[in-house]
C-alpha positions in Angstrom: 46.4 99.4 70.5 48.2 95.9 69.9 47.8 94.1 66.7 47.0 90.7 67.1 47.6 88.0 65.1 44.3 86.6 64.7 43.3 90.2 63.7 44.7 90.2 60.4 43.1 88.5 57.6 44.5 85.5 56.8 47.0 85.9 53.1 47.1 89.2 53.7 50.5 89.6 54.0 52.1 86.8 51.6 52.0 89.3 48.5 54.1 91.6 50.7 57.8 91.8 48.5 59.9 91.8 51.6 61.3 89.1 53.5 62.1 90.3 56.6 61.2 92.5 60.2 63.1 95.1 61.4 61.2 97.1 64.8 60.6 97.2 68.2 60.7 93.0 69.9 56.9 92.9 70.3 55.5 94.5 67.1 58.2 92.8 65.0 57.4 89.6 67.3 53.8 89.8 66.1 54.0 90.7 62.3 56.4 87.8 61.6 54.2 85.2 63.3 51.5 86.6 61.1 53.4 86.3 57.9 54.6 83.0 59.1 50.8 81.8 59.7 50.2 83.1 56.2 53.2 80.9 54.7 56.1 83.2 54.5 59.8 81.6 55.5 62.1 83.7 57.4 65.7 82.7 57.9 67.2 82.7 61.4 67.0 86.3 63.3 69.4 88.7 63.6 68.9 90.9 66.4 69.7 94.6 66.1 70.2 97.4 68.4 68.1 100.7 68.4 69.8 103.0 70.8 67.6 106.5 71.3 68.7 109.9 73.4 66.3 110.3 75.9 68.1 113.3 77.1 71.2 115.3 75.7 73.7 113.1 74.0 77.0 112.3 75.9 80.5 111.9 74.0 82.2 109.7 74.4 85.4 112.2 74.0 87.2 110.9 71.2 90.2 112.4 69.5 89.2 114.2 66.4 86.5 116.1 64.4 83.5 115.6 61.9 83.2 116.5 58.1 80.9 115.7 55.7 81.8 112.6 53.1 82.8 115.0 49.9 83.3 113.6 46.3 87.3 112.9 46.5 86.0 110.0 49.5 84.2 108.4 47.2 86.3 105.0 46.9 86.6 105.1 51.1 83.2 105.9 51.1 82.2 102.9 48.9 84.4 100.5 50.6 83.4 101.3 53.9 79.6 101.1 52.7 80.5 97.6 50.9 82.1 96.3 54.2 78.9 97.4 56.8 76.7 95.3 54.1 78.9 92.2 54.1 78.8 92.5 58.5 75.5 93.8 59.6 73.5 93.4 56.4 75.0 90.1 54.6 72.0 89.0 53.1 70.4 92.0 51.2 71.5 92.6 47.6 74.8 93.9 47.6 75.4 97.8 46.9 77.0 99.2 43.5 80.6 100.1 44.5 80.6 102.6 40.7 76.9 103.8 42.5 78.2 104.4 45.8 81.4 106.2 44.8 79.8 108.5 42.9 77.2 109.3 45.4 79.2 109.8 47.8 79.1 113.5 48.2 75.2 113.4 48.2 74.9 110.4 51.0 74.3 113.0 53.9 77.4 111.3 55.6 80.0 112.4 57.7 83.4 111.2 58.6 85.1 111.1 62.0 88.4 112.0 61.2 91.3 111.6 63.8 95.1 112.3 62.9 94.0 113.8 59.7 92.7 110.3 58.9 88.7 109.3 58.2 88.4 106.3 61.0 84.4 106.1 61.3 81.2 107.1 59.5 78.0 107.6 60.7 75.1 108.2 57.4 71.8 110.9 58.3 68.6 108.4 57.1 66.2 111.1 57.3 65.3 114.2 59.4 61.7 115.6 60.4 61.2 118.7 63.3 61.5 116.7 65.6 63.6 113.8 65.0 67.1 112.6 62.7 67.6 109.0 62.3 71.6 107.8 61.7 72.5 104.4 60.4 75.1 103.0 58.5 77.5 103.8 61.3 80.8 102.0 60.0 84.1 101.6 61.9 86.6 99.7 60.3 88.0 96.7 63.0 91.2 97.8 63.5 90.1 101.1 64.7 86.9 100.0 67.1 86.7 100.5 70.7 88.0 104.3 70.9 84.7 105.6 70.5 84.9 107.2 67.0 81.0 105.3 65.8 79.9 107.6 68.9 81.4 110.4 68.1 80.5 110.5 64.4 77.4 109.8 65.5 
């Protein structure tokens, strides 16, 4: 069933305390023109990628292995979560570096490391039976395009 605009009472969703939409085109498509009819401003869209395995995952046979982010990576860990927020995410509040370091062994995040050096890290959002959904998948600039994001991932 599709949700229509003219379905939703009108106000309902001004006392909402989020700014933005983050889903699938056509539902996200629909709630902001309802929050828009009911007064709420949105900034200019950033368009994000959802990739999903529809089958078993391919490689993309990068050099190196995957360990979890331990307490010792906490100031890599903090600056690598620091820099993804200031590219991908540059108008939410900025994280805590001091909060981030020292959570770093309890993020459920892992590390691709290659040459005995961390050079991507991919964070586990949540996991049910039957689904695990990773975000926060960092790469640092100088060492995109080998296929460590995938990897870690």
């Amino acid at each position: 069933m599709l949700l229509s605009v003219a379905a939703v009472e009108p106000g309902l969703t001004r006392t909402l305390a989020f700014r933005g939409v983050a889903g699938p085109a056509g539902a996200a498509t629909r709630l902001v023109a309802i929050m828009e009819r009911d007064g709420v401003v949105f900034g200019e869209p950033e368009l994000q990628g959802i990739l999903a395995l529809a089958g078993e995952p391919r490689f993309p046979g990068a050099s190196g292995d995957c360990r979890p982010v331990a307490a010792a990576d906490g100031p890599l860990y903090a600056e690598w979560m620091l820099a993804f927020a200031r590219e991908v995410i540059p108008h939410d509040p900025v994280p805590d570096r001091a909060e981030l370091e020292s959570s770093a062994a309890q993020s459920q995040a892992f590390f691709w490391i290659d040459e005995g050096e961390p050079v991507s890290v991919a964070q586990v959002q949540r996991l049910t039976r039957g689904m695990g959904a990773v975000s926060r998948v960092y790469t640092p600039p100088g060492r995109r395009g080998k296929g460590y994001a995938g990897a870690v991932t």
